[in-house]
N, C-alpha and C positions, 0 to 999 in steps of 0.2 A: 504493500500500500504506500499510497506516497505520506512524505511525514507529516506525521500526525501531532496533536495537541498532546498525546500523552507519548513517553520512549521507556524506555527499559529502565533507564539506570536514573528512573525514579520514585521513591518511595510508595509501595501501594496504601499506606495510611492515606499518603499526602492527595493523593488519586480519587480514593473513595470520600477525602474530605473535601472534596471539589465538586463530585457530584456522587450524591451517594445515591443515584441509581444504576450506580456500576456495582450496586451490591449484587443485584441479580443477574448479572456477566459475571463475576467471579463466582457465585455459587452454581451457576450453570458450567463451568468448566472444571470444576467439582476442586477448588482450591480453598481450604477451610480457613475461616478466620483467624487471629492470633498471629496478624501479620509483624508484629515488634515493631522493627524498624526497616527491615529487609525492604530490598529496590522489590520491584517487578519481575527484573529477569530473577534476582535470585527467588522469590515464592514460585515463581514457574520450574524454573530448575530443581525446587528440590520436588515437586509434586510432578515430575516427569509433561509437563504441559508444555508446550511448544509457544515459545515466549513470541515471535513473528504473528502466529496464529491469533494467538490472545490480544498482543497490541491492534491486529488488522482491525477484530471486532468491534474493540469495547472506541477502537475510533470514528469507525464506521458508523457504529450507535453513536456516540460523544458529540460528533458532529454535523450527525445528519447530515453527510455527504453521499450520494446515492453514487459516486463516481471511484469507479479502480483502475490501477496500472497495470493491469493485466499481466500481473505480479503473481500468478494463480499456482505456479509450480512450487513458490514457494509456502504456499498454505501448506498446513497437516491435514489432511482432510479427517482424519480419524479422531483426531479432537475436534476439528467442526463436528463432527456428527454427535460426537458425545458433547457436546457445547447444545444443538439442536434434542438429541433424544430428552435431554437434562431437561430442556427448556417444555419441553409435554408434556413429563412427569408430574413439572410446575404447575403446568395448567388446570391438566386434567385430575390431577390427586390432589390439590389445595387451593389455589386460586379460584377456581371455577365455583367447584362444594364452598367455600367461603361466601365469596358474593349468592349462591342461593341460600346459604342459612341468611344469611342479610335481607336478603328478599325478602322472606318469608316472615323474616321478626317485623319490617316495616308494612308489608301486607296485615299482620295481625292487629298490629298496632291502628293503623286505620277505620277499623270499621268495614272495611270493603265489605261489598256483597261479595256471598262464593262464588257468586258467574263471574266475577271480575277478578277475584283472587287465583281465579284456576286458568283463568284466561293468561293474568301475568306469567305464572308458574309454566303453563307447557310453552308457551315463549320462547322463556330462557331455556326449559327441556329439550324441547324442538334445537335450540337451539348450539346445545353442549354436544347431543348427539353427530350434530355435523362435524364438531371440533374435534371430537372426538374418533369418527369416522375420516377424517382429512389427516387428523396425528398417525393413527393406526393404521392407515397406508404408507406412512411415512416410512413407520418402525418397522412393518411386516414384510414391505417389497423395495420401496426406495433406497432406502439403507442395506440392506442386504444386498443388492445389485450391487452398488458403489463399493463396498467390504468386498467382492469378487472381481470387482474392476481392480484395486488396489492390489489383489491376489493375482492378476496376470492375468483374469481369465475376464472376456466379454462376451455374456449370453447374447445371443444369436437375436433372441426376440424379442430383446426390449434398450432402450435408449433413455438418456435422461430427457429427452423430449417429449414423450409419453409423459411424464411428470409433469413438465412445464406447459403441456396444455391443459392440463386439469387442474395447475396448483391455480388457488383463490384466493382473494385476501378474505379472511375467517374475524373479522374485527366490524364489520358492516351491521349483523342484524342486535349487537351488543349496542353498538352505538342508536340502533332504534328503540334497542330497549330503555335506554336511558331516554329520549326524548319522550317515548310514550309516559314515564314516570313522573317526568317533568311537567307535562300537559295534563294527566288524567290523574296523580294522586290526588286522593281525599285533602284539602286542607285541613281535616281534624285530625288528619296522620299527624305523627312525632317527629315532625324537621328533620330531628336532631338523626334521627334512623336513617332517612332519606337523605340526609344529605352525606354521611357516611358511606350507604348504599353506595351513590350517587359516584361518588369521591374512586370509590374502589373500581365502578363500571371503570370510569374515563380512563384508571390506570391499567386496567386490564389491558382496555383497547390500546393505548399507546405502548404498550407491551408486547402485543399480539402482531402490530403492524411494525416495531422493529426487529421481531422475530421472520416475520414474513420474508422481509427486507435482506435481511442476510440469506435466505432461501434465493430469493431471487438476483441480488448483485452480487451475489461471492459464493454462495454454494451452487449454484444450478449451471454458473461459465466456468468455474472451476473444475467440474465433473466433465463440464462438451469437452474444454483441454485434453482434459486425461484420453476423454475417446479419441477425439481428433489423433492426439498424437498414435493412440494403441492402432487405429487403421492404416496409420502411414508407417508406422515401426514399433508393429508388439512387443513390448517388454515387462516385467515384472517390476514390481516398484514395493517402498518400504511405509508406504503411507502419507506420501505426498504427491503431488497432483506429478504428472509426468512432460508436463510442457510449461516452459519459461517465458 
């Protein structure tokens, strides 16, 4: 990536206290807290994380630059994907179950009629189910492809293209949910619930579209590289992208 606001050989305290939504990029590339005073490259180095890989990201995200140097060879792609798998885990085991218990405390809290409480509730069900359905092709076929590309070997009948025309942004019908809550809660609901609620949708969605974001600018060219190159000169690789 080209240079970034954050580099290596500087403190990850000093990092997270700049913007401490780089908490959930670091616990997505599975590096635990208890940073001391160690730079960046050294908490990457000792937790086997590929320090290039991790700065690409958390820049990428940092500064909402949608633009790369086509710098893709030197991604790890094995930790992107456990940077992504991580980032589902997130969704679909806490984030997601969160905001519906919240739902449903400010749903009770109002008064609503049940035709209207049940209306909110398969919404957001309706709605998890897709996330959930769009992650789990992720983890069951997209990943597993790419772990076999990285292995030397390209199955015959399928392409990360096939991906990239079904991948979606998964952040749209959340951000509806939040306006319908906006517009149609009870005013004798508990604010104080709703705007909680509220607070956690927006974050969700701004979560979900910088997740996306690295699907589509750095993990979905990074993977055509790898083919590209394996058609023109198949070779075995160690977990990084095959073309510079």
């Amino acid at each position: 990536m080209l240079q970034g606001k954050y580099s290596a050989n500087q403190k990850m305290n000093d990092i997270i206290t700049a913007d401490p939504t780089l908490l959930l990029v670091v616990s997505r590339f599975g590096l635990p807290l208890g940073f001391q005073n160690k730079t960046v490259g050294e908490i990457c180095e000792m937790h086997g994380t590929d320090t290039y890989t991790f700065l690409t990201v958390i820049n990428f995200l940092a500064e909402e630059n949608m633009e790369m140097d086509n710098q893709y060879g030197k991604l790890r792609i094995d930790n992107l994907i456990e940077f992504l798998k991580n980032g589902h885990q997130y969704f679909l085991d806490f984030k997601l179950p969160s905001i519906r218990t919240k739902l449903i405390n400010a749903i009770e809290s109002s008064g609503t009629e049940q035709a209207h409480r049940d209306i909110f509730l398969r919404f957001f069900d309706e709605y998890v189910e897709e996330v959930d359905s769009h992650m789990r092709y992720e983890d069951e076929v997209v990943f597993p492809y790419v772990m076999r590309l990285l292995a030397g070997d390209k199955p015959a009948a399928y392409d990360i293209h096939m991906f990239e025309e079904r991948h979606n942004q998964i952040d749209q019908k959340l951000i509806d949910l939040k306006n319908i809550l906006i517009k149609y809660y009870p005013s004798k609901g508990n604010s104080f619930l709703l705007t909680d609620l509220l607070t956690d949708i927006v974050a969700c969605g701004t979560e979900l579209t910088g997740h996306s974001n690295v699907e589509d600018y750095m993990f979905i060219p990074a993977i055509e590289a790898i083919e590209k190159t394996m058609e023109q000169n198949p070779q075995t690789t160690d977990g990084q992208t095959q073309a510079d």
